[in-house]
C-alpha positions in Angstrom: -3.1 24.5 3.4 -2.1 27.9 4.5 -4.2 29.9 7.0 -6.2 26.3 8.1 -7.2 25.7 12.0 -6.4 22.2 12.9 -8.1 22.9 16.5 -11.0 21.5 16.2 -8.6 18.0 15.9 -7.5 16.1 19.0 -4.7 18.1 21.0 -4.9 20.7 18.4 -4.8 18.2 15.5 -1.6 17.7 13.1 -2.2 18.8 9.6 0.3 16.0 8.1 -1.2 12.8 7.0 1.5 9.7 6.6 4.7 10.3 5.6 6.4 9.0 2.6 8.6 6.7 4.5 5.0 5.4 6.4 3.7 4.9 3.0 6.5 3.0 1.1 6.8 0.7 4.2 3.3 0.0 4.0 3.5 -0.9 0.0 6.3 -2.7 1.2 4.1 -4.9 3.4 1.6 -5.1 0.5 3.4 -6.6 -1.8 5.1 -9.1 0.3 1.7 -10.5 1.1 0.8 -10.0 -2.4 4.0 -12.6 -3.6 3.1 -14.7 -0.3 -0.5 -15.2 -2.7 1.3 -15.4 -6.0 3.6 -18.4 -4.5 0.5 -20.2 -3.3 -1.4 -20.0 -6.4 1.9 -21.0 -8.7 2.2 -24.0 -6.0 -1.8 -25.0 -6.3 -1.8 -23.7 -10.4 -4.7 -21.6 -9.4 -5.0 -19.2 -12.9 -7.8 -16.7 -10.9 -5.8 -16.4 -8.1 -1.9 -15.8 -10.0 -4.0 -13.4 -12.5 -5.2 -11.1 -9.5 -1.9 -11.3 -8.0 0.4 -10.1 -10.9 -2.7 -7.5 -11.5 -2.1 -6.6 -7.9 1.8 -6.6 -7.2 1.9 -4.8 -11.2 -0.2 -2.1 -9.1 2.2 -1.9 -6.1 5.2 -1.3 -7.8 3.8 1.3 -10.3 2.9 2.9 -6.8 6.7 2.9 -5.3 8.1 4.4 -8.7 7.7 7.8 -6.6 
């Protein structure tokens, strides 16, 4: 955003959010959990809980295509 003032921001405020490293390492995290889930509900044959984790790791790795 070209002519914005960040000053009102702590110590003049940085204009960049997360990077895309940040972001991919956080997915990254994400989905581990998420296949932490999916294990446990293959292991207890818990059908609510393996749907919402394929829904949910599907959704993570559409997200790290960029």
């Amino acid at each position: 955003m070209a002519g914005c003032d960040y000053s009102c921001l702590p110590n003049g405020g940085d204009s960049v959010g997360m990077t895309n490293e940040q972001y991919k390492g956080m997915l990254l995290d994400e989905l581990e959990d998420w296949q932490e889930v999916l294990e446990l509900a293959i292991e207890t044959e818990n059908t609510k809980i393996r749907a919402k984790a394929e829904k949910q790791i599907a959704k993570i790795n559409e997200k790290l295509k960029f």
